[in-house]
N, C-alpha and C positions, 0 to 999 in steps of 0.2 A: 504494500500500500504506500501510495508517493505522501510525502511529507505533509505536502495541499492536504490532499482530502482527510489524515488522520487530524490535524487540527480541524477540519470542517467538524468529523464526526464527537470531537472531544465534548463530552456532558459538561453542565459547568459545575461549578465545587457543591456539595451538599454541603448548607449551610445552616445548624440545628438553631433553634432560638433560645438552647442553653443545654453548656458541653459539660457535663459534670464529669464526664472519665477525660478528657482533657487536663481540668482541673488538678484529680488526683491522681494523673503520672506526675505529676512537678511536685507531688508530698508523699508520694506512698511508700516512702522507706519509714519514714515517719508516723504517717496513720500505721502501717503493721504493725511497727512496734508497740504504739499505745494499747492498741486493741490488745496485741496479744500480750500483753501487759495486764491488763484486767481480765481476760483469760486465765491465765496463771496465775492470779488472786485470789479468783473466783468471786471478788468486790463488785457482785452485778447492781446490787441496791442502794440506793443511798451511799455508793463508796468514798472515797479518797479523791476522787476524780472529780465528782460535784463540786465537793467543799472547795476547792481550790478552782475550778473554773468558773464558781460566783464569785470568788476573792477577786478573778483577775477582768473577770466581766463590768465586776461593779466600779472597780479603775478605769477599767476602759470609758465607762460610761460617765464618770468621774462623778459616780454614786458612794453611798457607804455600805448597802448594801443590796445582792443578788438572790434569789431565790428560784432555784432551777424546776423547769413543772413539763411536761409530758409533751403539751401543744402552745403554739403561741395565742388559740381557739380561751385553752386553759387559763394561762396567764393575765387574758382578758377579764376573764370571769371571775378567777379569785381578787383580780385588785378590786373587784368590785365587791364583791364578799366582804373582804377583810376590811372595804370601809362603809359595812352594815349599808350595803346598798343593796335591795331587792323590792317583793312586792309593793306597791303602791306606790313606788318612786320613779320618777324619770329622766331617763340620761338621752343628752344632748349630742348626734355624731353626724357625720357625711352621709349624702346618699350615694355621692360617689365613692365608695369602698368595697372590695372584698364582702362577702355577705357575714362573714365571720366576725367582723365588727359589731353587726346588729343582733348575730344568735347570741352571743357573749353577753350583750346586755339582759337577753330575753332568760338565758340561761341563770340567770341571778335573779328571775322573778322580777324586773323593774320591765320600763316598757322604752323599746327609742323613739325618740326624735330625731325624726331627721331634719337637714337643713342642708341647699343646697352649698352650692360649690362655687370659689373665685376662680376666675377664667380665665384668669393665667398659671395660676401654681395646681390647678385642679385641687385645693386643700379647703376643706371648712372655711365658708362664709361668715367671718367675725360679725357683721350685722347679720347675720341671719338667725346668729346666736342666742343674737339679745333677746329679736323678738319672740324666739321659740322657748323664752325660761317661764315658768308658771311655777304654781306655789308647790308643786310635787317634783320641780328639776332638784334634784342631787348632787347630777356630778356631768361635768363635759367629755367628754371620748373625743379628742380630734387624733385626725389622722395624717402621718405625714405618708402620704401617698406617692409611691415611686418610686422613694429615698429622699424625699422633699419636703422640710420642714414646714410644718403651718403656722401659721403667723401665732406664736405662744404669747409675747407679750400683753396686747389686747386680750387676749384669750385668759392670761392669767387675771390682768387688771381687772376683767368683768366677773371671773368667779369670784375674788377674794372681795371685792362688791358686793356681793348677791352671796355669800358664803356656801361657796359649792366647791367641789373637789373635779381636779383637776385629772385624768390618766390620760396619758400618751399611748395611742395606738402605732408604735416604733416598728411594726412586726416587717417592714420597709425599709427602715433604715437604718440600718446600722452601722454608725458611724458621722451621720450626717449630723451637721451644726445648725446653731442659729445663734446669731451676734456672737460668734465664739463659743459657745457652749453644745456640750454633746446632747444628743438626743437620746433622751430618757434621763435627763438629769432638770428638765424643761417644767415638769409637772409633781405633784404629789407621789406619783408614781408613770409607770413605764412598761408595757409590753411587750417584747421580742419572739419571734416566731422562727426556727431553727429548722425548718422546713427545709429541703435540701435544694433547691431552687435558689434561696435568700442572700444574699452578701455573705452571711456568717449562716454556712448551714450542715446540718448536721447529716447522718447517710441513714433517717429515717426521720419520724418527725421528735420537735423538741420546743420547750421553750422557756421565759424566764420573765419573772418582773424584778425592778431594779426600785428601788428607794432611800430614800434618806432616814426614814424613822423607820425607827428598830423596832418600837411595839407591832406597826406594818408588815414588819419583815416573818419578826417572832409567829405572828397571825396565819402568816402564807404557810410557812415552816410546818406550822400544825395542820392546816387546810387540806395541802398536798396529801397529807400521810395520817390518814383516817382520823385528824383530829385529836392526834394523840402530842402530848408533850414528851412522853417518855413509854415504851413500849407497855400494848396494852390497860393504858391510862389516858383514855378519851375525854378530854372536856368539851368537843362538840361535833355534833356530827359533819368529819370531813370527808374527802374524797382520795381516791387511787391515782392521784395526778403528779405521779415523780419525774423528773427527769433521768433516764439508765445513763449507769454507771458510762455504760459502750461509748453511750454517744458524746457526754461527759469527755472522755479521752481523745472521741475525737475534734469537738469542739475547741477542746484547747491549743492543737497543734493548731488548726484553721485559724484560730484570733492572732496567732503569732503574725500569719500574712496577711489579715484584715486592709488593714492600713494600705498596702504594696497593691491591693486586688482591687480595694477604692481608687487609688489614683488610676488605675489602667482605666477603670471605668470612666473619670473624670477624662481623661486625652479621649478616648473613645470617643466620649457622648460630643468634646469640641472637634474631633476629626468629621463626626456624622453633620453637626453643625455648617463646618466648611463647606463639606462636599455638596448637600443640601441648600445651601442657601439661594435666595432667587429665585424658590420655585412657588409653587401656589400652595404648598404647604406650611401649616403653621409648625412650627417647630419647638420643641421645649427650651427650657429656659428656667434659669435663677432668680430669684426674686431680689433686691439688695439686700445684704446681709445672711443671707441662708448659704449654703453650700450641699449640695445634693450629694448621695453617694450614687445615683443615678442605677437605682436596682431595677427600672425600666425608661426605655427611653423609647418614649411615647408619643406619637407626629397625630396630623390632625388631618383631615382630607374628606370631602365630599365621595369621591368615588374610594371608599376604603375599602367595600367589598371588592369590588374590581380591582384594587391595587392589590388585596390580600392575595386574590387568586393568583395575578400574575407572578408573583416571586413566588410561591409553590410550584409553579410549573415551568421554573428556572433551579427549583430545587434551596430554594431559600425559606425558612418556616418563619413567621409573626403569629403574633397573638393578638388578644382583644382584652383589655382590663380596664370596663368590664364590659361584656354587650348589654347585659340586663342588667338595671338601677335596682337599686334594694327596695324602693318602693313599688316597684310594678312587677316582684316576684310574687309567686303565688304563694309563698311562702309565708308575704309578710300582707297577704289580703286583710287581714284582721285589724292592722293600724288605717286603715280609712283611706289612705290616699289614693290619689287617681292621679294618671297621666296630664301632665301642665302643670304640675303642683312644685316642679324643679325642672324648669326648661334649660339652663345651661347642663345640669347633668346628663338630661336625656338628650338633647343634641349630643353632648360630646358622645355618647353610648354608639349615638349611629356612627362620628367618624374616625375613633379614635384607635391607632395601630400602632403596636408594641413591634420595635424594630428587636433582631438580633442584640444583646448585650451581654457578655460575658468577660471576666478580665481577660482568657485566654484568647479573645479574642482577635486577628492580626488585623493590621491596615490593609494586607489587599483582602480578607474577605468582608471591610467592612467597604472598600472599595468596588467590590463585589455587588453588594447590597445596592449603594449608590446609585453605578450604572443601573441597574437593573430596576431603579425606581424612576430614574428621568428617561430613561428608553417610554416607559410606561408613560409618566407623563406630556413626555415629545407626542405619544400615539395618538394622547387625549385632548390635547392642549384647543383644540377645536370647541371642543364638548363644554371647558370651562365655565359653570357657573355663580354668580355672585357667590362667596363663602363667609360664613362668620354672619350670618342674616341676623343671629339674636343678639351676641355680644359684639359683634367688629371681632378688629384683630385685635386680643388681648394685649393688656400694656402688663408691664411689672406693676404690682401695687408693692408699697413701703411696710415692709416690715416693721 
């Protein structure tokens, strides 16, 4: 076969939308060891490995303390627990989130509220906050969505107003700032979701709440682990939500390159930036003062079904986060809402596309990506119709 026609016939590179065996060739001398570490312990429960990977979590987070729990689903739900939040109470959160944000609340017996979304950071609408507090709000749930902080200061100033508690829905970002400070160090307490997907993830599910008050901490401590202070001596009824030893082990080796996997991301997301710009897509972006660890990096497009299919069948995967709003699952028909009730959410729902992001990412397959998105839009560029009808093109708001 002549030269010509073998590059004619060459497939283009398969491109996943997140390489986790990638990942762990560049640590797996390292994860073995851990693991088989705790293997030859036999330290499967509550071992050695926990206590020391909430030491070094709750630094990271530049928290005082960590409390490791099963899911970051879990950790949502016991911050709420441990701050006597349940029935007849109501907590304040996105509708643009993960649906897990809202079972979490639901799961502690309180009810959510939602409130739409700013349309630029896609994070909790601070006025939308205010006007959704009544005399049963509790506590806020914002969520930094993507790896992208939500604007906490406001957020703080109106709880400690209104004397409501604050928890960070983090289970995105790990590592991300605002005004210099870590996320999960933002709020009363803090979420992380170890999900193996995540910035910081684990190789099954996992997760953790991070706080500054120890009675908080003391609270979760017992939660997690039937309620007990000390074996077989329940003071209340808790639950089977530990964090394993295994994954423990291997979460601590992965926090070592946390830092190193956040900047790839950060050149990344400004390499897609470059190569993207100019086109009729809205693009992400930082707000001032935030720092994203950019755990999705998320474009905006009227034809996003059409763009989704086309890089599938160049062999390129995206996603959607999320199609369907927490309001208009059927899940959540019970809270009353109806479609129009958050028009910037549900617009973004229809156009919004999660590109490839991973640290291991290279520049020619995010290069890759590129072409194969302005090819698509060169196709369309005809078709173009007004974009952004409800908001414009989002501006940065101030942090």
């Amino acid at each position: 076969m002549s030269t010509q026609m073998s590059m004619q016939t060459k497939q283009p590179p398969q491109i996943p939308f997140v390489d986790l065996a990638a990942q762990y060739r560049t640590i797996a001398e390292e994860i073995n060891e851990a693991t088989s570490r705790v293997i030859q312990e036999a330290d499967f429960i509550l071992g050695r490995e926990v206590r020391l990977f909430e030491e070094e979590f709750a630094a990271f987070c530049e928290a005082r303390y960590a409390v490791g729990l099963d899911s970051g689903t879990s950790a949502l739900e016991l911050a709420l627990r441990a701050y006597d939040i349940g029935p007849g109470d109501e907590v304040i959160t996105a509708a643009n989130s993960f649906i897990a944000s809202a079972l979490a609340i639901s799961h502690a017996g309180a009810t959510p509220v939602l409130v739409d979304v700013d349309p630029f950071t896609h994070t909790i609408d601070v006025t939308g906050i205010e006007r959704a507090i009544t005399s049963r709000t509790k506590a806020i749930l914002p969520v930094h969505l993507y790896g992208h902080p939500a604007h906490m200061d406001p957020i703080r100033q109106l709880a400690e107003q209104r004397g409501l508690i604050v928890i960070e829905d983090a289970c995105q970002a790990h590592g991300a700032r605002y005004k210099g400070r870590r996320a999960g160090s933002l709020g009363h307490a803090a979420a992380f979701s170890f999900y193996p997907g995540k910035n910081l993830g684990a190789y099954g599910d996992g997760g953790m709440v991070v706080t500054n008050d120890a009675d908080i901490a003391k609270r979760l401590e017992m939660l997690r682990n039937y309620g007990q202070k000390e074996k077989y001596h329940h003071l209340s009824q808790g639950f089977n939500r530990r964090l394993d030893t295994l994954q423990a082990a291997v979460l601590r080796v992965k926090l070592k390159y946390l830092e190193k996997w956040n900047a790839a991301r950060r050149w990344q997301a400004e390499l897609y930036h470059r190569l993207l710009a100019g086109t009729e897509l809205v693009l992400p972006s930082e707000a001032a003062g935030a720092q994203s660890v950019w755990h999705l990096y998320v474009i905006r497009t009227e034809h996003r079904d059409a763009l989704k299919e086309h890089l599938l069948s160049r062999g390129i995967a995206a996603g959607i986060h999320y199609p369907v709003p927490i309001h208009l699952q059927p899940a959540y028909q019970n809270l009353g809402y109806k479609r129009g009730d958050f028009p910037v959410t549900e617009q973004y729902a229809q156009r919004i596309l999660s590109l490839p992001m991973y640290a291991e990412l290279t520049p020619e397959l995010i290069d890759c990506v590129a072409k194969s998105i302005l090819t698509f839009l060169s196709a369309n560029q005809n078709g173009q119709g007004l974009y952004e009808q409800l908001v414009g093109h989002a501006t940065p708001s101030p942090l």
